[in-house]
N, C-alpha and C positions, 0 to 999 in steps of 0.2 A: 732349475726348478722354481718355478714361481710361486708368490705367496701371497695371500688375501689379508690382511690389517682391518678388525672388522669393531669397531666400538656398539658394543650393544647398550640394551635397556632404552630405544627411540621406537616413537609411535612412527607409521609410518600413515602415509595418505596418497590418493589419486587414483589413477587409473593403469593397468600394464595391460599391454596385447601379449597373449600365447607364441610364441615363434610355430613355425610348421613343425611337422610332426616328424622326430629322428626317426623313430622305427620305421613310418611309414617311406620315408625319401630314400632307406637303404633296400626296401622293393622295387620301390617308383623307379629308381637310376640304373637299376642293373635293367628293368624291364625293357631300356632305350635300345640293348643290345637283340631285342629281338625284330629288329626292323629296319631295313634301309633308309627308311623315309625320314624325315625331320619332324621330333618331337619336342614339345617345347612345355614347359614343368614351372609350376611358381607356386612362390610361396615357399621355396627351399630354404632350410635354416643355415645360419652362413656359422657351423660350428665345427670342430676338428673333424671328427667319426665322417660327417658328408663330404669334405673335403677332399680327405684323404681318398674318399672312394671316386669322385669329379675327377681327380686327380691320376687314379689307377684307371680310371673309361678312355680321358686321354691319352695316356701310356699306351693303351688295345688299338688306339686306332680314331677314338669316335669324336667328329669334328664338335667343339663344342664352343658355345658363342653365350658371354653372360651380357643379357639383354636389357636390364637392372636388378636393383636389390632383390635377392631372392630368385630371382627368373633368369631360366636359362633355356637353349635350343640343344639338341643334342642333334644330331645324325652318322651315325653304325652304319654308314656306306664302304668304308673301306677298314675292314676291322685286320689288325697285322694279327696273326694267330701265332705267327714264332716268338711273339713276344710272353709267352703263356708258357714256355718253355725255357725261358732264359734266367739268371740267377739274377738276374735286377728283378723279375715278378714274382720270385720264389721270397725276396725280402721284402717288395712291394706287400704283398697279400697278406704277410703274417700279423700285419699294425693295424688289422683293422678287422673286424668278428665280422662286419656286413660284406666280407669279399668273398664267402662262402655263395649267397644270393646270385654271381656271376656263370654259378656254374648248369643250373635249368636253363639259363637262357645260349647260351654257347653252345651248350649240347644241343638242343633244339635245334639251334640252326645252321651249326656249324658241323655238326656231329662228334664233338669233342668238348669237355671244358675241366680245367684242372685246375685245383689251387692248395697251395700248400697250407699247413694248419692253422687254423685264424686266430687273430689274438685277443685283444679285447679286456674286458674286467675279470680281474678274480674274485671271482663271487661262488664259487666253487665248478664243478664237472659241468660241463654245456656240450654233451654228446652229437653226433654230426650224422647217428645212425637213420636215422630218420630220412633225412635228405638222400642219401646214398641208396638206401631199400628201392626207396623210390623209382631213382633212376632206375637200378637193376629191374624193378617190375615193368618198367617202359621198353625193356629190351636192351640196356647200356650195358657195358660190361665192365665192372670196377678192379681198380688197383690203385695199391697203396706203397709207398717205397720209404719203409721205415726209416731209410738213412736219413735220409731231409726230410720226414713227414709230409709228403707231399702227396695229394691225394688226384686223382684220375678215373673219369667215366667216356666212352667213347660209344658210339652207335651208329650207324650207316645208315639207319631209320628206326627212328623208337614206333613204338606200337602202344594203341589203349588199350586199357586192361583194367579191374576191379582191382582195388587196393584197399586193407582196410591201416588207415597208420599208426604206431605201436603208440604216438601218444599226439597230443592236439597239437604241433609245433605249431607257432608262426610261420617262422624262417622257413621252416619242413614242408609248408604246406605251399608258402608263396612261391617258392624253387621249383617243388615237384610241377604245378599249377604251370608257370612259364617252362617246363618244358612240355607240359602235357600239348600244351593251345596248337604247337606244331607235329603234332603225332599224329599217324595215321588212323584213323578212326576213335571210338568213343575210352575215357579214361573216365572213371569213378573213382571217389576220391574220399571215402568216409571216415571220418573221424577228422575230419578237417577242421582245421582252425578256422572262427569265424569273426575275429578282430575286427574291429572295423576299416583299421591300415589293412587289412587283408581285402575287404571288401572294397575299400577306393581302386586298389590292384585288379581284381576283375570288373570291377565298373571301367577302368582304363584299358584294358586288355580287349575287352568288348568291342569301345569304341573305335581300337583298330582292326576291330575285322574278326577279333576270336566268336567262338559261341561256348560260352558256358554259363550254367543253369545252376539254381540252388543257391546262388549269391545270398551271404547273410546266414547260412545254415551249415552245420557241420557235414554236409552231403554236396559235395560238387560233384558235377555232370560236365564233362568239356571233349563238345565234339571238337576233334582237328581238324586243321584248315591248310591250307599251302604256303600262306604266307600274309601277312601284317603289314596295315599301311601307318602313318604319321597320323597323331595326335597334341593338343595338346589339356592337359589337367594340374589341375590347383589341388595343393595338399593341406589334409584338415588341420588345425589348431593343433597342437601339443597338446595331449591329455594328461601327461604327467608333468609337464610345467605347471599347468592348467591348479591339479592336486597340492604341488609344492606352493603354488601361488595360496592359496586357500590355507595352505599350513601356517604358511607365514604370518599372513592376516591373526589368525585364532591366535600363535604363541606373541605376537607383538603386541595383540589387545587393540590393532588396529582398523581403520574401515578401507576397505579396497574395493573396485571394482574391477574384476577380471573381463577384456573385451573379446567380444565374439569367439565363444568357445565352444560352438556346435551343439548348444545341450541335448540333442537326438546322439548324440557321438560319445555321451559320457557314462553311461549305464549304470554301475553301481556306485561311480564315483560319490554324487554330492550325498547320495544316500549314508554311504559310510562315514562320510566326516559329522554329517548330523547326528549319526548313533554317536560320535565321540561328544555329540553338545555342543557340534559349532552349528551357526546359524549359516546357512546355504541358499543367499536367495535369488532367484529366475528373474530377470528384469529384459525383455523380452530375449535375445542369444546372450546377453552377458551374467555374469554371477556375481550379486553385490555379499559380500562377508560384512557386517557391520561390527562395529566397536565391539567386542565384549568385554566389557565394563569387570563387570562381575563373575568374568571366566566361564568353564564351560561342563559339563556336568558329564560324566560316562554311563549310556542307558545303560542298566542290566538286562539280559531276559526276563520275558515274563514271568518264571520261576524264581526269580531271583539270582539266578547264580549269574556269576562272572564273564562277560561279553567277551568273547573268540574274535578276534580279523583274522582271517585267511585270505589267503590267495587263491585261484581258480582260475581254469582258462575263463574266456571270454562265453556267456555276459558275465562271471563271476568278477572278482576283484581283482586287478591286475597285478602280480608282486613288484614292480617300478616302485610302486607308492607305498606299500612295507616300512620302506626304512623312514619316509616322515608320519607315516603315522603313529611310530613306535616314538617320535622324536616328540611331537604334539600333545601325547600322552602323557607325557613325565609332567605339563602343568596342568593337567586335565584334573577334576575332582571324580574320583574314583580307580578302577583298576581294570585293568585290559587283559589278554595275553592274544600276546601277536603270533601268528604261527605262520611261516615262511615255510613252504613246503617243497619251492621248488629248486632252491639254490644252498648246498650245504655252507656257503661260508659267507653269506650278507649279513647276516648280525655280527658278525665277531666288532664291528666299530662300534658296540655298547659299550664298549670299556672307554671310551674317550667320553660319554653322555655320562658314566658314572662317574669319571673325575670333573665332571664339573657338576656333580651333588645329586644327576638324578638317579633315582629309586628301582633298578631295572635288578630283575634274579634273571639272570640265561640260562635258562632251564636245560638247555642242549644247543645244537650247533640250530636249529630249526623253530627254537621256542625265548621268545623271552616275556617274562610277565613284569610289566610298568606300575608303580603305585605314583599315581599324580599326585602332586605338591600343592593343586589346589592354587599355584600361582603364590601361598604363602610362604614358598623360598624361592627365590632366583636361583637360576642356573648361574654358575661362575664361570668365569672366562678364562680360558685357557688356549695351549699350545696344543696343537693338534694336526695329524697329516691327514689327505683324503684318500681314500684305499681304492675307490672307484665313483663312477658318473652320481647315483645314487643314493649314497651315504657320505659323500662327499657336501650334496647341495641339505641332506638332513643335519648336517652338521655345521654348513652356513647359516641356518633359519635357527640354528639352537645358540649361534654366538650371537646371532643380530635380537637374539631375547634376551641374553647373556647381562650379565652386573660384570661390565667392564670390558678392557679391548683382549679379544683372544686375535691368534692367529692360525692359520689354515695352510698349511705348505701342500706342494703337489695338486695343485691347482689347477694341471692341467686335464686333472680326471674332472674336473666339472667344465671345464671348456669341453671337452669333447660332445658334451649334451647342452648345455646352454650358453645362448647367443650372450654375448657382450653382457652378463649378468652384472656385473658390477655396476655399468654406466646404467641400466634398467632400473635395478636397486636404488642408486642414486639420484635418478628420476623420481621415488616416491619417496625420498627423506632418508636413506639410509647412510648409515656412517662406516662406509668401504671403500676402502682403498688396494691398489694393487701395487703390490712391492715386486 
């Protein structure tokens, strides 16, 4: 298990680039499997979570060639499909939540796709109903074999059909989406996620050949087609790096500037960190955070009463960034409550933010209310593990403000989401080290 050695209380300075976007590359790589042709992707972040899925495409079959940093060619000309059935891909698939995404696209083309139950953060219940309905609406016909959890949809030809889906999935929607594009005639798709990772996914779908309408709206339209040729597509900026980047800044009192971060790509983001009083500023795609000297101030509403973050599907606030803005608040002047509505167990890592002095009441598994310190106590440093991707990197930006050296075991729940963070860190002045 690896460990982080983090000496806090430094300013930091310079410039960081965004890595590409995890959510989005765990659509983008499954979508290779829906096409014989040579598709080639860049800008892929070289993190655990993508790897391991690079990793399981080779396992299927799919020839793939890394071109440079980031960039790679894929081609699904000769996919082994008994390997989808063998107990090396029944343990392959469980290490990894984005190995669910392989199964719209296999179905579609293959008329098959199984994968046993995915693994991933526990961050609480991440139901797979959604995806499966799906299928079944397309004409698949599903089974589940409780002994190994291993889940299965097969069809001889899926069919379009109106759906409406029981909630806005991402995953839910990009799955169901790449098996629709090969379905016999027209699939409606309402109540669809409208992410922007989602909408890169049908902008890239398109330009091999699909037709689907409504891109950007919770309403797709995807007439089917026979079959998908080769592409290739660049993936956006990390938007939740993007956010932790911006957190960091605020809780370090430092000036950064964040490079090429799509700001048409960020929606409510820079909005929410200014309701907390940090400065967010547009310098033509990059976002300059300057010094805050004099710390950061928490708007109230106009009523006065006490400012809510929530989360919400897209455009609303994304919950990835939840757990730093809950982390950024503790030295904020005023009082927050954070309401996490869609994961019953991502706050429980407040009990690590309250041993090192901050002010947080966990009102439920879904709620916790922050009394910022105003910056007139440091946070203290301590021993701490990472629980998941998420509250793992909130809890690196709370030692690197920290009064003194903490350490961070299980380390490799933030490798799974960010590139080479330490040596990046280290690039802008920071005192981390990996043990």
């Amino acid at each position: 298990m690896g460990t982080f050695k983090i000496e806090g209380g430094y300013k930091l300075s310079g410039e960081i680039k965004p890595q590409g976007a995890k959510n989005e590359a765990l659509q983008i790589l499954c979508a290779v499997l829906l096409s014989p042709e040579k598709i080639t992707i860049h800008n892929i972040p070289d993190i655990i979570d993508v790897n391991k899925l690079i990793t399981l495409l080779g396992k299927l079959g799919v020839k793939i060639e890394k071109l440079a940093h980031g960039s790679y060619s894929f081609e699904a000309d000769a996919i082994n499909l008994d390997y989808l059935e063998s107990s090396a891909f029944k343990k392959d698939g469980r290490g990894l939540r984005g190995s669910i995404m392989i199964v719209g696209p296999l179905l579609a083309r293959f008329g098959k796709g199984y994968i046993p139950k995915p693994g991933g953060d526990k961050i609480g219940r991440r139901r797979l109903d959604t995806h499966f309905e799906g299928f079944i609406n397309l004409g698949a016909t599903f089974r589940f074999n409780k002994e190994d959890s291993f889940y299965g949809v097969e069809a001889s030809k899926l069919k379009g059909t109106y759906m409406l889906l029981d909630e806005a999935s991402v995953t839910g929607t990009a799955n169901i989406v790449m098996a629709a594009v090969l379905a016999e005639g027209k699939t409606t798709i309402y109540n669809a996620a409208c992410e922007p990772y989602l909408q890169q996914l049908c902008k890239m779908l398109n330009r091999m050949g699909a037709k689907i309408s409504g891109v950007g709206s919770n309403m797709l339209t995807i007439e089917g087609v026979s079959s998908l040729k080769g592409t290739e597509h660049t993936m956006l900026p990390d938007m939740i790096e993007i956010g932790s980047w911006i957190g960091l800044a605020a809780m370090t009192k430092s000036a950064l500037t964040i490079k090429n971060v799509s700001w048409n790509d960020l929606g409510q983001i820079p909005n929410v960190f200014r309701k907390l009083g940090i400065t967010v500023e547009q310098k033509g795609d990059d976002i300059f955070v300057p010094e805050h000297k004099d710390g950061y101030e928490i708007q109230n509403y106009i009523d006065g009463s006490i400012l809510t973050i929530a989360d919400a599907p897209w455009p609303g606030f994304t919950p990835d960034l939840l757990s730093i803005i809950l982390v950024i608040a503790t030295q904020a002047k005023g009082e927050v409550l954070v309401h996490q509505k869609m994961f019953e167990s991502r706050l429980f890592f407040v009990d690590k933010l309250i041993d090192m002095g901050a002010k947080i009441i966990l009102c439920d598994p879904h709620r916790a209310t922050v009394i910022g310190h105003d910056f007139k106590s440091q946070l203290k440093s301590t021993t701490m593990t990472s629980p998941d991707i998420r509250a793992g990197i909130s809890l690196l930006i709370a030692a690197l403000s920290a009064d003194g050296t903490s350490t961070i075991h299980n380390i490799e729940q933030i490798d799974r989401g960010y590139e080479r963070i330490d040596e990046r860190l280290r690039d802008i002045g920071a005192k981390i080290e990996r043990v």
